[in-house]
FIVEX-857485 format. One record per residue: residue number from 1; residue in one letter; chain; x, y, z of N, C-alpha, C in turn. Coordinates in Angstrom, 1 decimal. Atoms other than C-alpha are relative to their C-alpha. Layout:
BEGIN
+-----+-----+-------+--------+--------+--------+--------+--------+--------+--------+--------+--------+
:   n : res : chain :    n.X :    n.Y :    n.Z :   ca.X :   ca.Y :   ca.Z :    c.X :    c.Y :    c.Z :
+-----+-----+-------+--------+--------+--------+--------+--------+--------+--------+--------+--------+
: NUM :   A :     A :      X :      Y :      Z :      X :      Y :      Z :      X :      Y :      Z :
...
+-----+-----+-------+--------+--------+--------+--------+--------+--------+--------+--------+--------+
END
This chain:
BEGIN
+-----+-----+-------+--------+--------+--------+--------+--------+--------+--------+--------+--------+
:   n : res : chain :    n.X :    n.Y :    n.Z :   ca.X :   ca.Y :   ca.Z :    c.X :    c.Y :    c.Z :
+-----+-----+-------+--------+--------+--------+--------+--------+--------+--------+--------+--------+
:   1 :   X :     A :    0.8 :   -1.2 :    0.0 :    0.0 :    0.0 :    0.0 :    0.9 :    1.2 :    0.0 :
:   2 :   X :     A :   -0.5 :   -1.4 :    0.3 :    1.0 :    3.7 :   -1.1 :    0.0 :    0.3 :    1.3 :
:   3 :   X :     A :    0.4 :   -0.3 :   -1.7 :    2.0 :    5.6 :    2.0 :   -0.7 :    1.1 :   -0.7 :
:   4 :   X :     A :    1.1 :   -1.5 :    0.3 :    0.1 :    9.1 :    2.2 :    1.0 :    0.8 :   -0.9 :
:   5 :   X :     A :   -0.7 :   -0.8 :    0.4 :    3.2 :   11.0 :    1.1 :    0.1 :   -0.5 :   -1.8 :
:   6 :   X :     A :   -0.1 :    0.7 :    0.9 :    3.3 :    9.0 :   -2.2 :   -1.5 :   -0.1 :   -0.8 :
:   7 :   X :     A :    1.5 :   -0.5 :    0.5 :   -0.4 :    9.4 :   -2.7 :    0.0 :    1.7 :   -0.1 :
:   8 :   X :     A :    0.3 :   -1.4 :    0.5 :    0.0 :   13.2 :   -2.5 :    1.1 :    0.2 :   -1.1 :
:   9 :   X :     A :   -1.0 :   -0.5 :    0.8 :    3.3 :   13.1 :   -4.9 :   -0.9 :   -0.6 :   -1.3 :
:  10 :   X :     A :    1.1 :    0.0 :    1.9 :    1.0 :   11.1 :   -7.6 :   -0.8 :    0.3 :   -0.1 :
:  11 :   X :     A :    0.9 :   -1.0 :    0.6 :   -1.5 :   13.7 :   -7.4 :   -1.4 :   -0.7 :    0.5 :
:  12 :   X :     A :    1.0 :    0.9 :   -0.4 :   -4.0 :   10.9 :   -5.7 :   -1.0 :    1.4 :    1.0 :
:  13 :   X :     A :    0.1 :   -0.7 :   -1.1 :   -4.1 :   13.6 :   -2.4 :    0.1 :    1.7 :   -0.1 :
:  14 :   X :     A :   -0.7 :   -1.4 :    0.4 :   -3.7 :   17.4 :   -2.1 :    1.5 :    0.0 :    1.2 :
:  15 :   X :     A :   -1.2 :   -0.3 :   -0.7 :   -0.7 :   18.7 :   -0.6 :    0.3 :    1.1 :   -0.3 :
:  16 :   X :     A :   -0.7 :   -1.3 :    0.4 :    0.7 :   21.8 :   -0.1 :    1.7 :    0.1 :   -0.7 :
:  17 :   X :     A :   -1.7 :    0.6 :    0.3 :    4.0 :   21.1 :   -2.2 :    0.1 :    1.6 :   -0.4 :
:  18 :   X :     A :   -0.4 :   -1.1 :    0.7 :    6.4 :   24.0 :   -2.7 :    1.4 :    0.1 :   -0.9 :
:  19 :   X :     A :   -1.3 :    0.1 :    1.1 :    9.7 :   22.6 :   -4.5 :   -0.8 :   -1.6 :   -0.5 :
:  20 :   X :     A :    0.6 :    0.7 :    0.6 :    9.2 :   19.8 :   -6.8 :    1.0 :   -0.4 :   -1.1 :
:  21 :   X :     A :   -1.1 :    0.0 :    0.9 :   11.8 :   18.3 :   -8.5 :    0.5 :   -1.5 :   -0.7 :
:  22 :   X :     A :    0.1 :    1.3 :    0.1 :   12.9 :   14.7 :  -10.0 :    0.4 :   -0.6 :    0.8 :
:  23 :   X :     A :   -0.4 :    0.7 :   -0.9 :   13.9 :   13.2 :   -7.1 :   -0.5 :    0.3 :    1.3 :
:  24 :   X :     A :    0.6 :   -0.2 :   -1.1 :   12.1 :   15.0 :   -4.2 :   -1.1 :    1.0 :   -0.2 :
:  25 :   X :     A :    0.8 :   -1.1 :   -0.5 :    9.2 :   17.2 :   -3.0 :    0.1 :    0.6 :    1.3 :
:  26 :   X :     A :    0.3 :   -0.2 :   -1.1 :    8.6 :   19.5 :   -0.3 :   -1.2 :    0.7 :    0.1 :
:  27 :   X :     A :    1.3 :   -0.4 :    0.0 :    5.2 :   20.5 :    1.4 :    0.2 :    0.1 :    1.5 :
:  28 :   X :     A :    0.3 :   -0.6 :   -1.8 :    3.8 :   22.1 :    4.9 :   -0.4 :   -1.2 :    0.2 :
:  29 :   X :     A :    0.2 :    0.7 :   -0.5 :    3.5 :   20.0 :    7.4 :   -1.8 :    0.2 :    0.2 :
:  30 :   X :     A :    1.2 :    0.1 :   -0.9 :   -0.3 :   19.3 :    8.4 :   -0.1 :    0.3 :    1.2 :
:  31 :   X :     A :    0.3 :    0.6 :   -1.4 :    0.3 :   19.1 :   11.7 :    1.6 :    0.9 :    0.4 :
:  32 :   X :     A :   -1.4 :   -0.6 :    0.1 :    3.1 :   22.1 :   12.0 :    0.3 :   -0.5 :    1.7 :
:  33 :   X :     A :   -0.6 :    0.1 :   -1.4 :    5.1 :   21.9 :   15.1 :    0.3 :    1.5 :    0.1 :
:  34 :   X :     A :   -0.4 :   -1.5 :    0.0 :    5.9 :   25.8 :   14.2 :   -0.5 :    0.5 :   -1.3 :
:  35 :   X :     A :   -0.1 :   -0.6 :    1.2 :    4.9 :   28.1 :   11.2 :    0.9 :   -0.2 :   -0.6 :
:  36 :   X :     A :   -0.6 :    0.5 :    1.2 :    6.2 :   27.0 :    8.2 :    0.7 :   -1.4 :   -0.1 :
:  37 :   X :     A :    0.1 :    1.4 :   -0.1 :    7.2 :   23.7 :    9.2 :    0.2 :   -0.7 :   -1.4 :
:  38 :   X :     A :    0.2 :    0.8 :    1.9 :    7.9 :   21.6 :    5.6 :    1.0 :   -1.2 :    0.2 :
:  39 :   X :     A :   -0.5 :    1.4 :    0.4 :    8.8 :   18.2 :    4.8 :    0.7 :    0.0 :   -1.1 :
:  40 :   X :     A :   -1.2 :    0.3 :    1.0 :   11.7 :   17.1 :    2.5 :   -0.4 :   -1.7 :   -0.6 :
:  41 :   X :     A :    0.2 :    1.4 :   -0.1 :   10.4 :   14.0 :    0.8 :    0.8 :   -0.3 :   -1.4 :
:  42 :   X :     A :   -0.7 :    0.6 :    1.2 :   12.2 :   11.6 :   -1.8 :   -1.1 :   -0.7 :   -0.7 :
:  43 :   X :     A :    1.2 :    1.3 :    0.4 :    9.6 :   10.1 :   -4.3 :    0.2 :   -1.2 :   -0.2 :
:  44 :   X :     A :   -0.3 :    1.2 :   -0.4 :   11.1 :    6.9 :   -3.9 :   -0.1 :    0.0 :    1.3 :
:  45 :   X :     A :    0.4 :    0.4 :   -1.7 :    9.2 :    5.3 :   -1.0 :    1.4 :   -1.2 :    0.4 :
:  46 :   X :     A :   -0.7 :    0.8 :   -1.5 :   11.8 :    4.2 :    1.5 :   -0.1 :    0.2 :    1.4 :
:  47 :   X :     A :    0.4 :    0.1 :   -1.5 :   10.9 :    3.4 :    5.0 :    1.2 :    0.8 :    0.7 :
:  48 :   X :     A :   -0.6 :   -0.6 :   -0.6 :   14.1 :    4.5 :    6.3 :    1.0 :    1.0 :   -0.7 :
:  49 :   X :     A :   -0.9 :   -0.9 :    0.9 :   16.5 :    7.5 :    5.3 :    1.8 :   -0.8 :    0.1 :
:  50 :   X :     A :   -1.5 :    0.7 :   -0.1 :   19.8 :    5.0 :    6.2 :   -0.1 :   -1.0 :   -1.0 :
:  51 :   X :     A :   -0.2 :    0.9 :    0.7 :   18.5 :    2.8 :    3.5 :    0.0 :    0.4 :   -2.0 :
:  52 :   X :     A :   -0.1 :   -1.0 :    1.5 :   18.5 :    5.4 :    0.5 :    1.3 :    0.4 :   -0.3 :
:  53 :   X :     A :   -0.9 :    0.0 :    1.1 :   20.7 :    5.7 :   -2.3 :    1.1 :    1.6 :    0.9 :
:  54 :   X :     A :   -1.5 :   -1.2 :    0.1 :   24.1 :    8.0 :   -1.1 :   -1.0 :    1.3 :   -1.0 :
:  55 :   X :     A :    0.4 :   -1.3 :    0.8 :   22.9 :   10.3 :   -3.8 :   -1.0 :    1.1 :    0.3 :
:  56 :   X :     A :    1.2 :   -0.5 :   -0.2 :   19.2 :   10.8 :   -2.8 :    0.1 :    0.3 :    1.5 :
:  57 :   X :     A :    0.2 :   -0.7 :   -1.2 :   19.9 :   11.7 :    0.8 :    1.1 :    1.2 :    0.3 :
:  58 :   X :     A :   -1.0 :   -1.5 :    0.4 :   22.7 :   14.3 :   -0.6 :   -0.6 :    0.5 :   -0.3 :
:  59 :   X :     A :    1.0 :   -1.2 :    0.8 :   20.2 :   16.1 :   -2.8 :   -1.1 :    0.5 :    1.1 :
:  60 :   X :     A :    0.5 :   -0.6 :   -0.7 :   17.8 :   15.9 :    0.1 :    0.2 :    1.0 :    0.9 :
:  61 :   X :     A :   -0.6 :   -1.0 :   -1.1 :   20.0 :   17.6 :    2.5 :    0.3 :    1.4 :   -0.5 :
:  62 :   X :     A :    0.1 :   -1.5 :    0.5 :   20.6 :   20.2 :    0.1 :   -1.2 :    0.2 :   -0.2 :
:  63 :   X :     A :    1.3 :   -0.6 :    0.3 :   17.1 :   20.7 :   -0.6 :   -0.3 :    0.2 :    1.0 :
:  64 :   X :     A :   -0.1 :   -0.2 :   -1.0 :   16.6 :   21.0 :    2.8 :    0.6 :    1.2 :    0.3 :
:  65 :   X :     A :   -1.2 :   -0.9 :    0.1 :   19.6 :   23.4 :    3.3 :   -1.0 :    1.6 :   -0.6 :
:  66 :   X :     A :    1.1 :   -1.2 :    0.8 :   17.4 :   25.8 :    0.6 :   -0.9 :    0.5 :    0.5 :
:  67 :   X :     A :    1.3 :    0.0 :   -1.5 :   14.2 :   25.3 :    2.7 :    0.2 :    0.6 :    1.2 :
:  68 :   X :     A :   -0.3 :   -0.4 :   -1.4 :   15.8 :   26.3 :    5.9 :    0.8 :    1.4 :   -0.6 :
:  69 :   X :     A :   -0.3 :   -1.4 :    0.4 :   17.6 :   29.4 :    4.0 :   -1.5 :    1.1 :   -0.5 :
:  70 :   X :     A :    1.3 :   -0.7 :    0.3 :   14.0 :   30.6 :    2.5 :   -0.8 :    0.2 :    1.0 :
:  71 :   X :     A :    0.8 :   -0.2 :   -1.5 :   12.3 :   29.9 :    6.1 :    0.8 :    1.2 :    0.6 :
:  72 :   X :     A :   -0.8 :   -1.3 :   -0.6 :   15.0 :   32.2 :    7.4 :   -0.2 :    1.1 :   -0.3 :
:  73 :   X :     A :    0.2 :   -1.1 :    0.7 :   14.3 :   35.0 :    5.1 :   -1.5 :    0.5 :    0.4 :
:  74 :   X :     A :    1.5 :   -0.5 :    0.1 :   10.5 :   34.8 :    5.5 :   -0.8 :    0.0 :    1.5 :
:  75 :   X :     A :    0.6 :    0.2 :   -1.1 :    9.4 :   33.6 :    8.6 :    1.3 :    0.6 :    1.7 :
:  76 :   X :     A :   -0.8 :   -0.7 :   -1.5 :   10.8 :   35.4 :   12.4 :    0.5 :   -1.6 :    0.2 :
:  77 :   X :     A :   -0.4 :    1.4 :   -1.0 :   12.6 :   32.4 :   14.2 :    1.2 :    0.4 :    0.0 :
:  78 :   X :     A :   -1.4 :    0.0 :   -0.3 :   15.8 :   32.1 :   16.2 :    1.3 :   -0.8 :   -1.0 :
:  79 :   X :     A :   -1.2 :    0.7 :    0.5 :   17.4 :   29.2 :   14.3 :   -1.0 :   -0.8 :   -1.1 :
:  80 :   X :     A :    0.7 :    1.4 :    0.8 :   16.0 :   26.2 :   11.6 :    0.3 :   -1.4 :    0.7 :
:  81 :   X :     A :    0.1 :    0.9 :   -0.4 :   15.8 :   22.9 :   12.8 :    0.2 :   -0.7 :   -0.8 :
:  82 :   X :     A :    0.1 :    1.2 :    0.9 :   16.3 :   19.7 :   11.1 :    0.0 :   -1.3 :    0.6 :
:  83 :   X :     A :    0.3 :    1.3 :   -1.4 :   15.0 :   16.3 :   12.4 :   -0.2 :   -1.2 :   -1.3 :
:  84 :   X :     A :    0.7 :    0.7 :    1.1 :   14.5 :   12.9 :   10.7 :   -0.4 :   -0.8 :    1.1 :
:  85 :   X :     A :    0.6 :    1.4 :   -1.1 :   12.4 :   10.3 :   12.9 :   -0.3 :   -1.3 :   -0.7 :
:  86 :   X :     A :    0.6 :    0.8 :    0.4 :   10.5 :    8.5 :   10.7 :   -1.5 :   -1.3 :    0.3 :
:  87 :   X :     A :    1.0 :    1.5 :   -0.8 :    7.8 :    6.7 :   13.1 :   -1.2 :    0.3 :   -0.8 :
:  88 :   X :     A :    1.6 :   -0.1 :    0.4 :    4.5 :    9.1 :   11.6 :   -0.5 :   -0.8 :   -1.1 :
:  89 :   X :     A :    0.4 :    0.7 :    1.5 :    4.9 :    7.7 :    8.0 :    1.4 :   -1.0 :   -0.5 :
:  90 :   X :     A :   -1.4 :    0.7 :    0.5 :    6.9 :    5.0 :    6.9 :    0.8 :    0.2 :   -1.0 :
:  91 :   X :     A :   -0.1 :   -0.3 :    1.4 :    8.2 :    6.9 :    4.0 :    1.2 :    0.8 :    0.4 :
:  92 :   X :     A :   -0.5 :   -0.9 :   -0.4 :   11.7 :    8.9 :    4.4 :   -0.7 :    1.7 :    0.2 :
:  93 :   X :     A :    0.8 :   -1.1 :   -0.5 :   10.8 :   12.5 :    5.4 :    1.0 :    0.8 :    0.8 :
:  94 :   X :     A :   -0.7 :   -0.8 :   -0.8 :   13.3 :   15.4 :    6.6 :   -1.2 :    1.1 :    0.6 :
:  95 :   X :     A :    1.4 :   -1.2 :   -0.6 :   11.3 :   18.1 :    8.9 :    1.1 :    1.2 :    0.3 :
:  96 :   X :     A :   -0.8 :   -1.4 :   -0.2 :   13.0 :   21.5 :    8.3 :   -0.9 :    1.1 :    0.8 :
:  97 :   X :     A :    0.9 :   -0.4 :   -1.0 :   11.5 :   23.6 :   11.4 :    0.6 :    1.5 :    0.6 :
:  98 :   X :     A :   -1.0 :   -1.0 :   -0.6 :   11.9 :   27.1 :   12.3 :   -0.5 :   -0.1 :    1.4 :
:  99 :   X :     A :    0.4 :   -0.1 :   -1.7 :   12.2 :   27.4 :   16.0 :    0.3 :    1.1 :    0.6 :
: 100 :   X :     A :   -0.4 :   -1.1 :   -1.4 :   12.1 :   30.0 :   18.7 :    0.7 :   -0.6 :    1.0 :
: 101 :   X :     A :   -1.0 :    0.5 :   -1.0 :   13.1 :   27.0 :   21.0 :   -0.4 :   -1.3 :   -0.2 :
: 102 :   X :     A :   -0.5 :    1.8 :    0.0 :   13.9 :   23.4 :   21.7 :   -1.9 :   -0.5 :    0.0 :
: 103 :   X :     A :    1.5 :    0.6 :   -0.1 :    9.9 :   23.0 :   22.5 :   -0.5 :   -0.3 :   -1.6 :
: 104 :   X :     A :    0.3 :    0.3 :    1.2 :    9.2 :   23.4 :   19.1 :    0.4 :   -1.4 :   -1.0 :
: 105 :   X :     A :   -0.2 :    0.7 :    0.5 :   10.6 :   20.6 :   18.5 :   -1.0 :   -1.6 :    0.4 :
: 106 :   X :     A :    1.0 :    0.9 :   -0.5 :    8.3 :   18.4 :   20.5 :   -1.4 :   -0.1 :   -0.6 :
: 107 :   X :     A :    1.0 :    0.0 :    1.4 :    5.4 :   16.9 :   18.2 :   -1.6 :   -0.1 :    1.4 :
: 108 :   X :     A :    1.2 :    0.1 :   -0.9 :    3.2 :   16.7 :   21.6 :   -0.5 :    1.5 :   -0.4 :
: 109 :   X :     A :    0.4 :   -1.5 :   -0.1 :    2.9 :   20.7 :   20.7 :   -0.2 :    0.4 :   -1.2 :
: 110 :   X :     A :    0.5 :   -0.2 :    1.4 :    1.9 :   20.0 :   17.0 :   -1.2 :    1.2 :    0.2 :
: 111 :   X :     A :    1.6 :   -0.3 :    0.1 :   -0.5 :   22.0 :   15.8 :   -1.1 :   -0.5 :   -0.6 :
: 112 :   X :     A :    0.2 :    1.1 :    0.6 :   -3.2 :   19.9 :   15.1 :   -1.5 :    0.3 :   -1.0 :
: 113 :   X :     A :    1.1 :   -0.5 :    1.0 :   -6.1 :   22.1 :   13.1 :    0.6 :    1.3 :   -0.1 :
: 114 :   X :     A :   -0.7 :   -0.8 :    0.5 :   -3.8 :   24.6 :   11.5 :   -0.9 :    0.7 :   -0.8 :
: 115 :   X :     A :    1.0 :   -0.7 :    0.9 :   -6.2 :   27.3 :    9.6 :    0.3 :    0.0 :   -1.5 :
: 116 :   X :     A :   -0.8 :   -0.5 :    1.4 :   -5.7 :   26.8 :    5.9 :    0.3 :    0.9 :   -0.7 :
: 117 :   X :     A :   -0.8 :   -1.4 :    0.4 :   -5.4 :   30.2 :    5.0 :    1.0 :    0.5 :    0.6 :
: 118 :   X :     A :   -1.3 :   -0.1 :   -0.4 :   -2.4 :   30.2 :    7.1 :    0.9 :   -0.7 :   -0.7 :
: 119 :   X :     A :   -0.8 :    0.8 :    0.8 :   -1.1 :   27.3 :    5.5 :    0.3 :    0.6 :   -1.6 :
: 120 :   X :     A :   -0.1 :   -0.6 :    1.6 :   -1.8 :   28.5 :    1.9 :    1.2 :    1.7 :   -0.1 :
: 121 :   X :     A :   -0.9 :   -2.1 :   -0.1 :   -0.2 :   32.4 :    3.0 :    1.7 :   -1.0 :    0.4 :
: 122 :   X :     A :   -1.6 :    0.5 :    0.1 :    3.1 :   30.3 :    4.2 :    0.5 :   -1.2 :   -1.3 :
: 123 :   X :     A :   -0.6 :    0.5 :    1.4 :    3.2 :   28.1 :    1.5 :    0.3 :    0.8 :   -1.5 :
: 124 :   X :     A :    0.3 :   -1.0 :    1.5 :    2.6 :   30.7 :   -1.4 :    1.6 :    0.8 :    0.3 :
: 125 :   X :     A :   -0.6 :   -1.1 :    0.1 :    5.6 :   32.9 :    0.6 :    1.3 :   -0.7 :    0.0 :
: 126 :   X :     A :   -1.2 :    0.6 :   -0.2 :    8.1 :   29.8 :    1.0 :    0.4 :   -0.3 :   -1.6 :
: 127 :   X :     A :   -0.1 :    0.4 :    1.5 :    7.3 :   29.0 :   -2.7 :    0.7 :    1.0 :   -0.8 :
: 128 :   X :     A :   -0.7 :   -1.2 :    0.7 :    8.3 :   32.3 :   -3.9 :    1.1 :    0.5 :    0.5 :
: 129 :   X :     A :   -1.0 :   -0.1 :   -0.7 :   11.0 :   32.5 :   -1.5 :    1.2 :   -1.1 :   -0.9 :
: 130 :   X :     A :   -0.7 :    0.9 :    0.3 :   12.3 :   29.2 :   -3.1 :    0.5 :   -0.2 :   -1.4 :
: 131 :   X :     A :    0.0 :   -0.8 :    1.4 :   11.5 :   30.0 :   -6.8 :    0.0 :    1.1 :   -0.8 :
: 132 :   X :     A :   -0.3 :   -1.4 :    0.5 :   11.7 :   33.4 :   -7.3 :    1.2 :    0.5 :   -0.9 :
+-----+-----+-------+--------+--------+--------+--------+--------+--------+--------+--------+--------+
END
């Protein structure tokens, strides 16, 4: 079975994607832990990021890298974050996160009915932050 992330890269799902490229997507988190919040995915479903191709967890990290420089530009926060867990979806998945502080990093303080015209205004400003 497709995971969810995999269902929104073949267009099955929506998603808020803002880079888009042959080897990965990124999109807001549903369930931010902070404004702007975005996921780094590889469209090759692999369960773990230690079991992906050298190459594709290079490109991720730079794409990442970009993400965490356009959050910086757009959104207030002390520092970017970067986390990989893996337990929500069994699908690799980088979580580039701006934080004010370490709590932010804790997903007990998701947010878990995010307004979508918030989501849509920070996706529209990361997107043009990213492709501009």
């Amino acid at each position: 079975m497709a995971s969810i992330f995999t269902r929104i890269i073949n267009g099955e799902i929506p998603g808020r994607i803002i880079w888009d490229d042959p080897m990965c997507i990124t999109m807001l988190d549903i369930r931010p832990l902070h404004k702007g919040h975005t996921l780094v995915i590889p469209k090759a479903e692999v369960a773990q990021w230690t079991d992906l191709p050298e190459d594709t967890a290079s490109h991720l990290m730079a794409v990442a890298h970009r993400v965490g420089r356009a959050q910086k530009a757009t959104i207030s926060c002390e520092r970017i974050g970067l986390m990989i867990a893996g337990f929500e979806v069994p699908h690799t998945h980088l979580h580039v996160i701006p934080l004010q502080s370490m709590a932010n990093l804790d997903f007990a303080n998701a947010e878990v009915s995010p307004l979508a015209a918030e989501l849509d205004q920070v996706a529209n400003m990361l997107s043009a932050a990213l492709n501009g």
